[in-house]
C-alpha positions in Angstrom: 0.0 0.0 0.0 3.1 2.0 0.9 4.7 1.3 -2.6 1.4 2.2 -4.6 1.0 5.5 -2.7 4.5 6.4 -3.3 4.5 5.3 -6.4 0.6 7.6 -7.6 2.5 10.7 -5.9 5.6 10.5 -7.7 5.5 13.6 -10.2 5.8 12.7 -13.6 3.7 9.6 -13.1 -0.3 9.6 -13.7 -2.6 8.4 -10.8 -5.1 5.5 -12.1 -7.9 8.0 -12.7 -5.8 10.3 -14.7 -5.1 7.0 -16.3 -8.8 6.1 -16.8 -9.7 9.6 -18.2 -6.9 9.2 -20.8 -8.3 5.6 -22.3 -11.8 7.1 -21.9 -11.4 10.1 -24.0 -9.3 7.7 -26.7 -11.9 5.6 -26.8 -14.8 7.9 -27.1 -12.5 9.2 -30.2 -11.9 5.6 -31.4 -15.6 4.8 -30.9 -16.7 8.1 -33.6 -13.9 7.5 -35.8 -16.0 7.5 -38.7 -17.8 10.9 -37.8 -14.0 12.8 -37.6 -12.7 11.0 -40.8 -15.7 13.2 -42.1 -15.2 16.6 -41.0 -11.4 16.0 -41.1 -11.1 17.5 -44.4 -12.1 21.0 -43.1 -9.3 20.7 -40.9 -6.8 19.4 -42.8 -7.5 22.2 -45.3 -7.7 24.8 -42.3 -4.4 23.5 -40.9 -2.6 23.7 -44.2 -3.6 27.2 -45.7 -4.4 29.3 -42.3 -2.6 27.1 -39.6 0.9 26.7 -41.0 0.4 30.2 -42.8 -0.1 32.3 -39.6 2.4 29.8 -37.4 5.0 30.6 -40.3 4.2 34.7 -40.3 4.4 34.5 -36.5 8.2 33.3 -36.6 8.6 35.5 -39.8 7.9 38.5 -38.0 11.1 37.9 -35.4 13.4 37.5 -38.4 15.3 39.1 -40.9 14.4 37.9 -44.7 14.7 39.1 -48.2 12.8 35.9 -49.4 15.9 34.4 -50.4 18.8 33.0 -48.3 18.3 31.9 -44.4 16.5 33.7 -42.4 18.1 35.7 -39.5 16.8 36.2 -35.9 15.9 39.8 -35.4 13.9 39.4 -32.4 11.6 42.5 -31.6 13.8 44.9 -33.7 11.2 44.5 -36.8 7.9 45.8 -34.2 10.7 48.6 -32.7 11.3 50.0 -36.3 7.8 50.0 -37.2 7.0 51.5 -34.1 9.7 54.1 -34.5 9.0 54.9 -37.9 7.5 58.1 -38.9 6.1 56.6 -42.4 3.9 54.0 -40.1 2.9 56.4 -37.6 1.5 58.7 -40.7 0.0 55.7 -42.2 -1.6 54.9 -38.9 -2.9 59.0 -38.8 -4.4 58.5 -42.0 -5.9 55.4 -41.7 -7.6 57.0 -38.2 -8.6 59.9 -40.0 -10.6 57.2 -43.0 -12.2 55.4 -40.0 -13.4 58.7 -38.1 -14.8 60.1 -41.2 -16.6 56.8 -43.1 -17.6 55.0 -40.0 -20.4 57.4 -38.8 -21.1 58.4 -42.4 -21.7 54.9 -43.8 -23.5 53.5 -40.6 -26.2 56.5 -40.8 -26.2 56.4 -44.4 -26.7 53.0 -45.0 -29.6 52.9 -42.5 -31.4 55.5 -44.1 -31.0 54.7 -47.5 -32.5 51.2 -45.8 -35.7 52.6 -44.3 -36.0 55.1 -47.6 -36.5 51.3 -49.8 -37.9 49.6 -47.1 -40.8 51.8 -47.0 -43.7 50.7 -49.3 -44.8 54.0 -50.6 -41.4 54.0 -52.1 -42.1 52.6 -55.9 -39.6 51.2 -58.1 -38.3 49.5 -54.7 -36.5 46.4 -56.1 -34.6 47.7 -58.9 -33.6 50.4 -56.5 -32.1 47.8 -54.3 -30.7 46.8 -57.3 -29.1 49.7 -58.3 -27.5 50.4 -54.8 -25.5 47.2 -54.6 -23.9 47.5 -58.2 -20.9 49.5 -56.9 -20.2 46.6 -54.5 -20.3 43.9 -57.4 -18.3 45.8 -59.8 -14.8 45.8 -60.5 -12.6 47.7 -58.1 -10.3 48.1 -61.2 -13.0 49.6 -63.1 -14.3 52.0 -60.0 -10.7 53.2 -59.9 -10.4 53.9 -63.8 -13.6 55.8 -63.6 -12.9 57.9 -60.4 -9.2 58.7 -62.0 -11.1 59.9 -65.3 -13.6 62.0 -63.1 -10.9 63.4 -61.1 -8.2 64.3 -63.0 -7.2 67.6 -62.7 -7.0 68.7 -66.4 -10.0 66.8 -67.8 -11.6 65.6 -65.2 -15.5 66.3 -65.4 -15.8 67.1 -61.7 -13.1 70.1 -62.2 -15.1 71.0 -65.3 -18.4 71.1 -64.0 -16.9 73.1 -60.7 -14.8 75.5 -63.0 -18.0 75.9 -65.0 -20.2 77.2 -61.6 -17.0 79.7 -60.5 -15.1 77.3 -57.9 -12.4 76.5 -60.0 -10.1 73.9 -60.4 -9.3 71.2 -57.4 -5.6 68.8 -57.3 -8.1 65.9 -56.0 -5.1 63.5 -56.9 -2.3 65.7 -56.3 -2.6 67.3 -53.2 -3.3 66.2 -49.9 -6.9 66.8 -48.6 -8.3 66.5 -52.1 -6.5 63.0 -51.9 -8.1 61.6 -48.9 -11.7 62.8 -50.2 -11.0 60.7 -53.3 -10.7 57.8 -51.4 -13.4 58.5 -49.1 -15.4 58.7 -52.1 -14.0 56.2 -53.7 -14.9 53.9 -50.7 -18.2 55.3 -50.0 -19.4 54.2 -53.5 -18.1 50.6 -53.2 -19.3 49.8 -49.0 -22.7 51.5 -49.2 -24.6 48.9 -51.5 -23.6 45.8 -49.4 -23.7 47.7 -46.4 -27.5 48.8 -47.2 -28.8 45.1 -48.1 -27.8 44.1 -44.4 -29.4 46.9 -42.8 -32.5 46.2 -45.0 -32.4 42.4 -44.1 -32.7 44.3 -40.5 -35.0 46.7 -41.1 -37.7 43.7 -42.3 -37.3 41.9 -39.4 -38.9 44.6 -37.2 -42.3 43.6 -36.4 -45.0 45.9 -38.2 -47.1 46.1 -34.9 -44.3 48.0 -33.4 -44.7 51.0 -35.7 -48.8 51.2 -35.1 -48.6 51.1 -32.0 -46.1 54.4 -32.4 -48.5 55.8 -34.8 -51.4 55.4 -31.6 -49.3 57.5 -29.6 -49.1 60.2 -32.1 -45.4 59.4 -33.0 -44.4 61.2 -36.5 -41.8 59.4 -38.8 -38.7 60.8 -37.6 -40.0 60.1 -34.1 -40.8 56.1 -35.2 -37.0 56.1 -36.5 -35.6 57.1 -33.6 -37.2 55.4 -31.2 -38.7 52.6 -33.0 -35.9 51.5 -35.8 -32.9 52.7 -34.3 -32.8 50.7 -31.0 -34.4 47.7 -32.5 -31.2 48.0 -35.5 -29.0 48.7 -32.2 -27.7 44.6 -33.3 -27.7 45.3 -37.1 -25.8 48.8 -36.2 -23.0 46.8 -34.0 -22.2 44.5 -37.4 -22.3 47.3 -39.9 -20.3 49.3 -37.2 -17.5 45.8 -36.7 -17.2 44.6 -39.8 -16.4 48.5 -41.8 -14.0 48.9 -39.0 -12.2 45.9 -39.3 -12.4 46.9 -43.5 -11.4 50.3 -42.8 -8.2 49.1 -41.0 -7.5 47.0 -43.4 -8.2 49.9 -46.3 -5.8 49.0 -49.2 -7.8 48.4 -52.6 -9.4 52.0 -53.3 -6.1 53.9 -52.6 -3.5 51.5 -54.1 -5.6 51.3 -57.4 -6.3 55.2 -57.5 -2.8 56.4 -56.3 -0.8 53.1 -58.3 1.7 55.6 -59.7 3.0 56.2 -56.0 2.6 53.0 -54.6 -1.2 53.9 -53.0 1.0 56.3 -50.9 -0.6 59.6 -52.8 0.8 62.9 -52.4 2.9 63.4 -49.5 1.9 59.8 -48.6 -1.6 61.8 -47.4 -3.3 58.0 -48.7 -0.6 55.7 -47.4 -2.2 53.4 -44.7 -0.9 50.4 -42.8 -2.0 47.7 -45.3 -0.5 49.6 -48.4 3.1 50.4 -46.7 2.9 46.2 -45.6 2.3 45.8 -49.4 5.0 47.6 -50.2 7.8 46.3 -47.7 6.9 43.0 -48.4 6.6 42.8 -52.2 8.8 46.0 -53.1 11.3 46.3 -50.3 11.8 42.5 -49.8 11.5 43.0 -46.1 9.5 40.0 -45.5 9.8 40.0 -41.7 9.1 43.5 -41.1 6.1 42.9 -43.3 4.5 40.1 -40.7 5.1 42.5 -37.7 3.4 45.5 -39.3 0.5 42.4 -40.0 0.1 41.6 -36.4 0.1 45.6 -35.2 -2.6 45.6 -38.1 -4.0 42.8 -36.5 -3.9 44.0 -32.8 -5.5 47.0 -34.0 -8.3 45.4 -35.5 -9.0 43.5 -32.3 -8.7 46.5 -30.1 -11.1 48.4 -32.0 -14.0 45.9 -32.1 -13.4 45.0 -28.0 -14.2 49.0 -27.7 -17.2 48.9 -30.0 -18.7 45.8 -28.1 -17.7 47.8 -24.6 -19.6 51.1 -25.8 -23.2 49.0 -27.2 -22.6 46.9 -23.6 -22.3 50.3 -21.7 -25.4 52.1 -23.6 -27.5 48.7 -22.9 -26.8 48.5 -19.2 
């Protein structure tokens, strides 16, 4: 008895119920084999193209790599540089200045271009719906071509047509401020559609009986969208609200394509955000490792932003 007790309190050596758990759960596996053959493949398919991918960018991101030779161990001097960096800080202020401005604007946009088609004296409703999420099915390429031929600053018809009422002439893709509104015009076009169909999928699951019983107490139409559509959205809202963050953070398409001359940096890199200048390190620069590190700060950010939106809706519901 001595022995056995010594023996189930040695470390390193499991007790007999540790023991039991152990064959238990093996044969509970061994016993639906057949169920995990099935959804193995997911797995497998997970583990090869987003397991060993992110494993390989998280040791990437602690060396030194051109893409060809052997990798070198850098440690944490690829976040220091990035964090020290002055381009990446302006990146970062620009990208913060496309999320303050587009957020708020495509959130209340979206929702009342939503309630405008959801409401049945609207006529013409469906191909309305229609036309509002073309921009989001066509061609970034082709969005870009078209905004660079609207905006140039010689030809462009939006110079003309502001020359032609007195304003004069504006360097939309050769000065700064012009540059930024390209792009938030650029991305305003190409979010709203998609953006619109999810808030009208929200809008039609309010229940009917909600609004006539507003309409009893005397409520008026703005009154019935505040205080009818807006808190019963407040769900719909958060998504809209998560996933343009997350997009916004990750903004590379509309100012790459617009500003490819300059790398999607524009002038005085006023267009340059995080995703663009990790575009650009990794595929132009060869600096593969410092590439993965800016990923993760990308990535942090992203996660930051959405823990504060989900803090703010939990706050305003308590």
């Amino acid at each position: 008895m001595t022995t056995q007790n010594q023996i189930s309190g040695t470390p390193g050596l499991m007790s007999a119920p540790q023991v039991g758990r152990r064959s238990s759960i093996w044969h509970q596996i061994w016993k639906h084999r057949i169920e995990y053959l099935l959804i193995s493949p997911f797995f497998i398919i997970f583990g090869i193209f987003h397991g060993y991918p992110l494993a390989f960018s998280i040791w990437l991101s602690f060396q030194r790599w051109q893409g060809i030779g052997e990798p070198r161990w850098f440690g944490l001097g690829n976040y220091e540089r990035l964090l020290k960096s002055e381009r990446i800080i302006g990146a970062l202020g620009n990208t913060i200045i496309f999320l303050i401005i587009l957020l708020p604007i495509i959130i209340g946009l979206t929702l009342v271009l939503a309630t405008i088609l959801n409401s049945p004296q609207i006529k013409g409703r469906k191909v309305l719906r229609v036309l509002y999420f073309l921009p989001y099915i066509t061609s970034a390429v082709i969005v870009a071509i078209i905004f660079q031929l609207l905006l140039n600053n010689n030809s462009g018809w939006i110079n003309g047509i502001l020359e032609a009422v007195g304003i004069g002439r504006v360097g939309w893709l050769i000065e700064a401020w012009p540059a930024r509104i390209s792009v938030i015009l650029m991305v305003l076009w190409g979010a709203t559609g998609y953006n619109v169909l999810i808030m009208l999928g929200g809008l039609q699951g309010i229940p009917a009986e909600l609004y006539d019983a507003a309409s009893v107490d005397g409520a008026d139409t703005i009154q019935k969208f505040f205080f009818v559509t807006v808190p019963m959205m407040r769900g719909v809202i958060l998504f809209v609200g998560i996933t343009t963050t997350i997009g916004l953070l990750n903004l590379f398409t509309q100012p790459w394509l617009l500003f490819s001359s300059s790398s999607g940096s524009g002038p005085d890199d006023a267009t340059a955000t995080l995703n663009t200048i990790q575009y650009s390190t990794a595929f132009q620069a060869s600096r593969y490792g410092e590439a993965a590190a800016l990923g993760f700060i990308i990535a942090i950010l992203v996660i930051f932003a959405t823990l504060i939106q989900l803090r703010l809706v939990r706050t305003a519901e308590a």
